[in-house]
C-alpha positions in Angstrom: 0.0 0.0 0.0 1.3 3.3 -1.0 2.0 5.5 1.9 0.6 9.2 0.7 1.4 12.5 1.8 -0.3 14.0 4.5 -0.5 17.8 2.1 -2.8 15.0 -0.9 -6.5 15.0 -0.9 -7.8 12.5 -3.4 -11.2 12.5 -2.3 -11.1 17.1 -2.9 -14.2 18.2 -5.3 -13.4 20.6 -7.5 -15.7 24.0 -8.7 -16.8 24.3 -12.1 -14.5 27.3 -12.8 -11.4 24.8 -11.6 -13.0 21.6 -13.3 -12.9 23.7 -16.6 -9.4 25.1 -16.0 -8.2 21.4 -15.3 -9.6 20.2 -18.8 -8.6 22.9 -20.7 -5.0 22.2 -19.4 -5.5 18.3 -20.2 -6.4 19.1 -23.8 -3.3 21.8 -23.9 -0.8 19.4 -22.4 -2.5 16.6 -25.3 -2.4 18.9 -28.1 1.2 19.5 -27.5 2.1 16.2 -27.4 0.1 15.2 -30.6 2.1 17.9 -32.4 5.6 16.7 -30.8 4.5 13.0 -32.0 3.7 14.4 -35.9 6.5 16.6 -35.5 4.3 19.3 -36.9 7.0 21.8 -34.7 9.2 21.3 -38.3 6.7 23.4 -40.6 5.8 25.8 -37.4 6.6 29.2 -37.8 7.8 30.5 -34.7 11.5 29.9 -34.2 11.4 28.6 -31.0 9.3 25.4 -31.8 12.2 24.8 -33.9 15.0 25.6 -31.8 13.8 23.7 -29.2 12.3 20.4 -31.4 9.3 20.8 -30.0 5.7 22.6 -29.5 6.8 25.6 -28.1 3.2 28.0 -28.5 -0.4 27.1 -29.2 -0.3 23.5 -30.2 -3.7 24.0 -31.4 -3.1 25.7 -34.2 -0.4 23.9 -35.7 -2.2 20.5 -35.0 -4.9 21.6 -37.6 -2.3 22.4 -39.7 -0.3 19.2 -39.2 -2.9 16.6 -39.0 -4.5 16.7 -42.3 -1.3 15.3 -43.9 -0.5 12.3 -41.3 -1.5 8.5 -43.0 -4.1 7.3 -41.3 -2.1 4.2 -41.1 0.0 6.1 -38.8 -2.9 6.3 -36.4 -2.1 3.2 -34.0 1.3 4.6 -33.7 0.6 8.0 -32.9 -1.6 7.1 -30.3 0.4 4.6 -28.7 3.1 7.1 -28.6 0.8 9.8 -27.1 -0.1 7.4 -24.6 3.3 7.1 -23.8 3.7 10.8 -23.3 5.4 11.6 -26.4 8.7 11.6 -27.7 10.1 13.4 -24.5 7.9 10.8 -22.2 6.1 13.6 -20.0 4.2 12.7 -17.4 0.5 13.7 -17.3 -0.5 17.0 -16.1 -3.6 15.7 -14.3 -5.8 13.1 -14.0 -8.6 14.1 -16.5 -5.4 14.2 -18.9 -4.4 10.6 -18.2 -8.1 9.5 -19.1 -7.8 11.7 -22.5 -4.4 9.7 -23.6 -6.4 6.4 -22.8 -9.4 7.2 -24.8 -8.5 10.3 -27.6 -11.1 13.1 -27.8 -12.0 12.8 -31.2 -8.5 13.8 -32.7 -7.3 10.4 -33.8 -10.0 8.2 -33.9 
């Protein structure tokens, strides 16, 4: 049994107004993971996605961009490897992110 930290509170309900920031952090953190995967940071134009070799901005935009020309046979992999946490294997940002890399949003599908 895992011993926990006195300062955790797993059982803590969240507002509305901090249920919607959480999500909109989950999809954030998995938009910029979907674009590190594609590697749609290569045709990105702000320099520091490319300095960097990776989603530097607003992954949103450049996953629009990006997605269109991925195979879908590519599909199993790129979610496999999203699942994963990417190419740089980042741990979820929160729980409500962990669920969204086991079952996509409607991205990938």
């Amino acid at each position: 049994m895992p011993i926990l930290s006195a300062r955790v509170n797993l059982h803590k309900r969240h507002s509305p107004a901090q249920q919607t920031a959480r999500r909109n952090a989950a999809i954030a953190a998995l938009c910029r993971i979907y674009c590190d995967v594609i590697g749609s940071w290569r045709t990105c134009r702000k320099k520091n996605c490319k300095r960097h070799r990776h989603c530097d901005g607003d992954a949103w935009p450049c996953l629009q961009r990006g997605l269109p020309d991925v195979p879908r046979g590519r599909y199993p992999r790129i979610l496999a490897q999203a699942r994963a946490g990417g190419p740089r294997r980042v741990a979820p940002v929160n729980d409500i992110e962990q669920q969204m890399r086991t079952h996509p949003p409607g991205l990938l599908k």
